[in-house]
N, C-alpha and C positions, 0 to 999 in steps of 0.2 A: 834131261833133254826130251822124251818121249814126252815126260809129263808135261812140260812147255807147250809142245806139239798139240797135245790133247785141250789142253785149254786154249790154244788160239783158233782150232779148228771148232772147238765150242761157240767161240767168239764167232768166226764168223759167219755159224750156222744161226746162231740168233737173228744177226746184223741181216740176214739173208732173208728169214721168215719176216722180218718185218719190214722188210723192202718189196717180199711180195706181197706183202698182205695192203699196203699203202697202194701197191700197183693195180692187185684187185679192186678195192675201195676206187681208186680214180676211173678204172674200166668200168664200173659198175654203174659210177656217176654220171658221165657222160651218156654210157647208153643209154638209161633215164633219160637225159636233155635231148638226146637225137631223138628218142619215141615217143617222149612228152612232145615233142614238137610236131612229128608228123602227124599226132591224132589232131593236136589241135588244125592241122592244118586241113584235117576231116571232118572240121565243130558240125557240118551239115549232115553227118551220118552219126555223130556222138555225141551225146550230151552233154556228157563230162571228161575230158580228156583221161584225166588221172585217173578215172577208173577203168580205163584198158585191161583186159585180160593182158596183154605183153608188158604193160608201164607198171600194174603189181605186182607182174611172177620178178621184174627187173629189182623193185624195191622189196619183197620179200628177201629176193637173195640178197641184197646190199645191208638188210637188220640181220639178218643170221649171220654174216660175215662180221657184223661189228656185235653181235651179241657172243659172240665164240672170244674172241680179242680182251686181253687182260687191259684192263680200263690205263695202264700205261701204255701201253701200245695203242688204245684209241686216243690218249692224251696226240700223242708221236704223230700221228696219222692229220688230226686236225692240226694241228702247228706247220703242217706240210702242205694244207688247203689254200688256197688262196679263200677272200673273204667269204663268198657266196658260197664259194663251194664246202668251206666248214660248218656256216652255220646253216646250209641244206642235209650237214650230215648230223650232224649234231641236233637236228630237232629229230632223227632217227631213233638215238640211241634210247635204249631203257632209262625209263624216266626215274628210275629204282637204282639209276650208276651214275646219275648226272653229280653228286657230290664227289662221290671217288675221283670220276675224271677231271673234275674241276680241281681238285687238288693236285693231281700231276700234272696241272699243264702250266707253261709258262707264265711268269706273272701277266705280258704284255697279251697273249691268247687267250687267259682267262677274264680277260676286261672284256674282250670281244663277245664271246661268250658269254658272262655275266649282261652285256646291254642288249641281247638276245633279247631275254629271259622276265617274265613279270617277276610279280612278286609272290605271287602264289607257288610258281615253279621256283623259284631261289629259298623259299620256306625249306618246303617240300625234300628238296635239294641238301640242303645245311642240316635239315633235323634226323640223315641220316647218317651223321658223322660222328667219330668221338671226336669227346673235348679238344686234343689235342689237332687231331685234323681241323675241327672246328673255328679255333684258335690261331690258326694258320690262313684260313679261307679270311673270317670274318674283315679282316679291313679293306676286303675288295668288295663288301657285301652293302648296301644303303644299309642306313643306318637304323632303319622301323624293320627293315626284315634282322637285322641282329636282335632288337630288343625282342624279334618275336619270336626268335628261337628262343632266346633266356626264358624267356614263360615257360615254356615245355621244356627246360631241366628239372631236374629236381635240388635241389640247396647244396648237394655234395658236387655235383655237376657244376652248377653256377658259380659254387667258388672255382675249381679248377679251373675253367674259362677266363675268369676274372685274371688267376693268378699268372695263366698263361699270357694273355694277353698285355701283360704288365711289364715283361718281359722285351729287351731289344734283341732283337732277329740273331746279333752276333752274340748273345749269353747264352747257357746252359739253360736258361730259364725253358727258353724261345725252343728248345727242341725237345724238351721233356715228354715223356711219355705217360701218361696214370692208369695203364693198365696193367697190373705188376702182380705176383703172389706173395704174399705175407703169412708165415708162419710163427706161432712160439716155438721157444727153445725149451720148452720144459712137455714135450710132449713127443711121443715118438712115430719112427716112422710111419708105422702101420696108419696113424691117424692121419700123416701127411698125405700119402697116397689113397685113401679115401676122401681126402679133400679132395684132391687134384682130379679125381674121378668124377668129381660133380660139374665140375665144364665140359660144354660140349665141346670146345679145344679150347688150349692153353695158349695165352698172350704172344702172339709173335716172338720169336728173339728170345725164347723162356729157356736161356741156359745155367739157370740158376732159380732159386725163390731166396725171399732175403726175412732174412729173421729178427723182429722184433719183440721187445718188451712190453710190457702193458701200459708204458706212458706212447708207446709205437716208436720208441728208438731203435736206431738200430746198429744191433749186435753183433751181428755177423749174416752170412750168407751160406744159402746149402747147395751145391751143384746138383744141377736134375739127374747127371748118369752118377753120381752119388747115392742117392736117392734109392736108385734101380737097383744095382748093387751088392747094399747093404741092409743085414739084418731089420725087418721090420722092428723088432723090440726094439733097436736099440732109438735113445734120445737122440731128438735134434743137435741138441746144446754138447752133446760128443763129436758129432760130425761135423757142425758147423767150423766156417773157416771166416777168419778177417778178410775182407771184400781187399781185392788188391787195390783199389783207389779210390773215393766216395767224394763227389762233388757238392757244390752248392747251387743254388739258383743262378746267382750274378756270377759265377764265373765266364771270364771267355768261351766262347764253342770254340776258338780254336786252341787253345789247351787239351780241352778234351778230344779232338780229335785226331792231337798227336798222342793222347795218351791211351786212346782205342788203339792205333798203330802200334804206341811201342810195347804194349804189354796184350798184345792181340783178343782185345777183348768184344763180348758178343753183346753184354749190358751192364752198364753200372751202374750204382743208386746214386738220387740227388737226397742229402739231405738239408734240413734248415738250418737256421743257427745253434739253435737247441741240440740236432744232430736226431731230431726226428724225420723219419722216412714221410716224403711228398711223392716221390715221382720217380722215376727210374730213365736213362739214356742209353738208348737199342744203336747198333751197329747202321740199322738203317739210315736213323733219320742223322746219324752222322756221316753216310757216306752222301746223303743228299744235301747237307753244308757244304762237306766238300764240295763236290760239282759246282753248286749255287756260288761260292766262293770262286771257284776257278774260270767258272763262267765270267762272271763280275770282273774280276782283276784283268782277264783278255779284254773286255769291253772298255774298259776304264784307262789302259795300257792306248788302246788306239782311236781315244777320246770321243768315247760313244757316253754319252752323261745316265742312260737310262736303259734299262732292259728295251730289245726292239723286234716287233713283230715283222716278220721278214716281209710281208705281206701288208704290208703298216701303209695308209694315205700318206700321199709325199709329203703334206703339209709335216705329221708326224713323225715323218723322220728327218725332215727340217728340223724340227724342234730338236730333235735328240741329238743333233751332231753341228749344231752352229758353234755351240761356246769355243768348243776346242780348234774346231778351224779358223774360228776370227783370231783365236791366240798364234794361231801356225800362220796365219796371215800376217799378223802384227809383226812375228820374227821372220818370216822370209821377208819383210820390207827391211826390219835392221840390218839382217844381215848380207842385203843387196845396197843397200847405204854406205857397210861398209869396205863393200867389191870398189864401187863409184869414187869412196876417196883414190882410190889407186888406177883410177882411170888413163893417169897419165903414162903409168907403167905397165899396162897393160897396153895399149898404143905403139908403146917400143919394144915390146918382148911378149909377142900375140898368146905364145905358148901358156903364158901365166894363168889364158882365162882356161884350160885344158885341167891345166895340173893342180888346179886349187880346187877342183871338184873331189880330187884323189883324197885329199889333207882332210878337206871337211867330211867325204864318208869313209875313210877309213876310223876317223875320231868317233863319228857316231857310231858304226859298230861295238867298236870298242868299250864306249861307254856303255853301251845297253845291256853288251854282256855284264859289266858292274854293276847294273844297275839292277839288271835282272838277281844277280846273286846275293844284292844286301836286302831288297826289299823281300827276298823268300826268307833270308836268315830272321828279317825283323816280322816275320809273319809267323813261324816255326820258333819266336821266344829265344831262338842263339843267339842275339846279340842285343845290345842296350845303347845308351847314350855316353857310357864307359868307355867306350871300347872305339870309339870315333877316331881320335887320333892313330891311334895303332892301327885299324883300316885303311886309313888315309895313307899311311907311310906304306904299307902293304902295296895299294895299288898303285903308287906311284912308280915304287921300285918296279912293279912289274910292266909299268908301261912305260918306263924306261928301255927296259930291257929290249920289249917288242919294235919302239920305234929303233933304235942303235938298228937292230936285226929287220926289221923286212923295210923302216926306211932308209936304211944303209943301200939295201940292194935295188930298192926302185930307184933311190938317187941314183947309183952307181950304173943302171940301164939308161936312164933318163941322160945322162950326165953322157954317156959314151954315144947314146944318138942323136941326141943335139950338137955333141960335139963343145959339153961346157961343161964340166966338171963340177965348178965352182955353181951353176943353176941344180944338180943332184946334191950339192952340200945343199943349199938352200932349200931344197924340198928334203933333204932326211932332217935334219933342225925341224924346220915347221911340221913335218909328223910327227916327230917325236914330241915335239913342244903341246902339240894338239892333245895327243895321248895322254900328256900327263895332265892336262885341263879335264879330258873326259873322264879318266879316274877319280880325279877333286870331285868331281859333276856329280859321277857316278854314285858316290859315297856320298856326300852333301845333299844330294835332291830329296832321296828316299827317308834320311837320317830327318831332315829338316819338317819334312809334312808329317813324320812318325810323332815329333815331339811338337806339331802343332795337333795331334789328335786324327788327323788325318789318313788317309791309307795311300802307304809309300806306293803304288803301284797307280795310284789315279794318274792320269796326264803324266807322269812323270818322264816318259820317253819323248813327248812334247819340247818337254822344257829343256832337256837334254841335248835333241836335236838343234833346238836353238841358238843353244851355248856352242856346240860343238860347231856348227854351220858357221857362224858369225867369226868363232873367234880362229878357228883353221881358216876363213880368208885372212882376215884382219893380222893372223901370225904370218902367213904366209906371204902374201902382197909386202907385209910389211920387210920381212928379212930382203925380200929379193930387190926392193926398193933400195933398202941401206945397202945392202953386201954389194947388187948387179948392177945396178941403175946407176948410183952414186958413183961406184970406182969408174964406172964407163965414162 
């Protein structure tokens, strides 16, 4: 418990400094725009406005505020600007950090960003990066400033880039890291740790070195507090241990970053087919899949098609959010089509247009909970295309259960205050009947885009709502039609 305690209060001392540090930043900006203004409003006593003794001491303090700032926390900062006011700060910053922070920032804020920026400064920018950041940046880069950082690699550089780049976002490839230590196994420690003395610091994430052979396969791996330890005399190839899991290029990243989780790992090696050492995978850049990933799935879930600058021209978030609303348009017109056939019965029993809103969003809850738990199983590798029926029969039985039980008792309310019994039969039927549609839904939607290649999470609560909307009127009009309407 304490320990809980201690890391939330961690958390939200972080959360805290970079809330003020955004706060200072926007203070800082502003008063800039109010003194830049009144000198100009002095152009007859000043030359040049911007050069005020009070408009530099203002922008002196505004670089020294984002020159102290870990270039994620100025990433954070400008995603938080609106347009002018990012790219007034962002021509601030050290022109020596403009790579790094271009790599932490959103993809939709670093396009903003990047159309800043000539091409001199985007050089400049790129040729401060490793491969692998590099390889990350470059598809947001024109295409003559990439080829002109390749010039200034050298042949061992150029291929990694290449090979990175070859790579789809969601492989193991796409998060590789080439900055790694390689040691032989037929050498001991003493010489290890005079290697390791020759960098001025060791590779982020360096909770191990990994030991290869002279074709650079790789053997095993050595832990660095192993390392510390133990006996300088003694050999590598004594100490070394079997890497508890070694990846390829083309595997999924999300494999591996269940497999950082379940075996709480800090780096693991990529190797080739051959089973030679390329690349190694840090904890970091998988907890930043993660993110990216969960990011994505929320956006995708509430039919946004494309990463989106909060700050974005309306046109552009036109674009990013039409598809999925013309589809929510298309089924709020069915599923208002199919209220309309029951027009007649609605006319004689008013209450029907009340209670059929109940059917259709208690089914949509319901299902999205489904929906939500198959498309996490089929992201997380638990479940397959095997396994469909036997889910299916699962959430039916349980969305039986639920309608019998809570639409037993809205009937049984509904039923005693209207004073019809037989209209709370009719609304527990049509919930439960809905229930077991949105279970089908729930399982079928995610199962269905899985085995087209697709990701069970895009629009899928979309489509869901649809069914559910549509077919809780179309069940429900319908029973109270045949059971209420008819006997009367």
């Amino acid at each position: 418990m304490p320990e809980a305690l201690e890391k939330e209060s961690l958390s939200a001392s972080v959360d805290d400094a970079l809330s003020i540090a955004l706060s200072d930043v926007v203070s800082l900006v502003r008063q800039y725009r109010l003194l830049y203004g009144f000198a100009e409003s002095l152009a007859d006593t000043l030359d040049n406005p911007s050069q005020s003794p009070v408009v530099q001491g203002v922008l002196t303090r505004l670089r020294a505020k984002l020159d102290e700032l870990h270039p994620a926390d100025v990433a954070h900062i400008l995603e938080a600007l609106p347009l002018d006011e990012r790219i007034f700060v962002w021509d601030l910053v050290k022109a020596d950090r403009d790579g790094e922070i271009l790599v932490e920032t959103s993809d939709a804020v670093r396009e903003s960003l990047i159309a800043s920026m000539d091409a001199p400064e985007l050089l400049a920018a790129a040729s401060q990066l490793d491969t692998d950041d590099l390889a990350e940046l470059a598809p947001d880069l024109p295409s003559e400033v990439v080829e002109a950082v390749k010039r200034t690699l050298d042949p061992e550089e150029r291929e990694q880039l290449r090979q990175a780049m070859s790579y789809e976002d969601d492989m193991v490839g796409a998060l590789m890291d080439f900055e790694m230590i390689e040691v032989r196994g037929d050498v001991t420690l003493e010489v290890v740790m005079r290697y390791l003395r020759r960098f001025d610091e060791l590779p982020a994430n360096t909770d191990q070195v990994f030991v290869v052979d002279r074709d650079d396969k790789l053997i095993g791996v050595l832990p660095t507090n192993v390392i510390l330890v133990s006996d300088e005399d003694t050999l590598v190839s004594t100490l070394m241990v079997e890497p508890k899991i070694r990846f390829e290029p083309m595997d999924h990243a999300d494999s591996a970053a269940a497999a950082f989780e379940r075996y709480d790992l800090v780096s693991a090696p990529v190797v080739d087919a051959k089973g030679e050492l390329i690349g190694r995978v840090t904890v970091a850049e998988v907890l930043d899949f993660v993110r990216e990933s969960s990011e994505e799935d929320l956006r995708q879930q509430a039919g946004l098609r494309d990463e989106e600058d909060i700050f974005a021209s309306v046109w552009k978030s036109v674009q990013n959010r039409w598809q999925w609303l013309g589809l929510n348009l298309i089924t709020a017109f069915v599923a208002s089509r199919a209220t309309d056939l029951f027009q007649g019965s609605i006319e004689k029993l008013a209450v029907l247009a009340v209670l059929q809103t109940i059917v259709a969003g208690i089914g949509g809850n319901s299902g999205n909970q489904t929906l939500t738990m198959i498309a996490r199983a089929i992201a997380l590798g638990q479940i397959g295309s095997e396994h469909f029926r036997r889910l299916v029969k699962k959430e039916i039985s349980v969305a039986l259960i639920n309608g019998l039980i809570f639409g037993g008792v809205i009937g049984l309310v509904i039923g005693l205050m209207e004073k019809n019994l037989a209209l709370g039969l009719v609304l527990t039927l049509a919930m439960t009947l809905n229930l077991v549609l949105a279970a089908i839904m729930g399982v079928v939607i995610p199962m269905w885009r899985y085995r087209q290649g697709k990701d069970p999470a895009a629009g899928s609560s979309v489509l869901l709502t649809a069914v559910t909307d549509t077919g809780g009127f179309f069940i429900f009009l319908g029973l109270a039609t045949l059971i209420l309407l008819r006997r009367s």
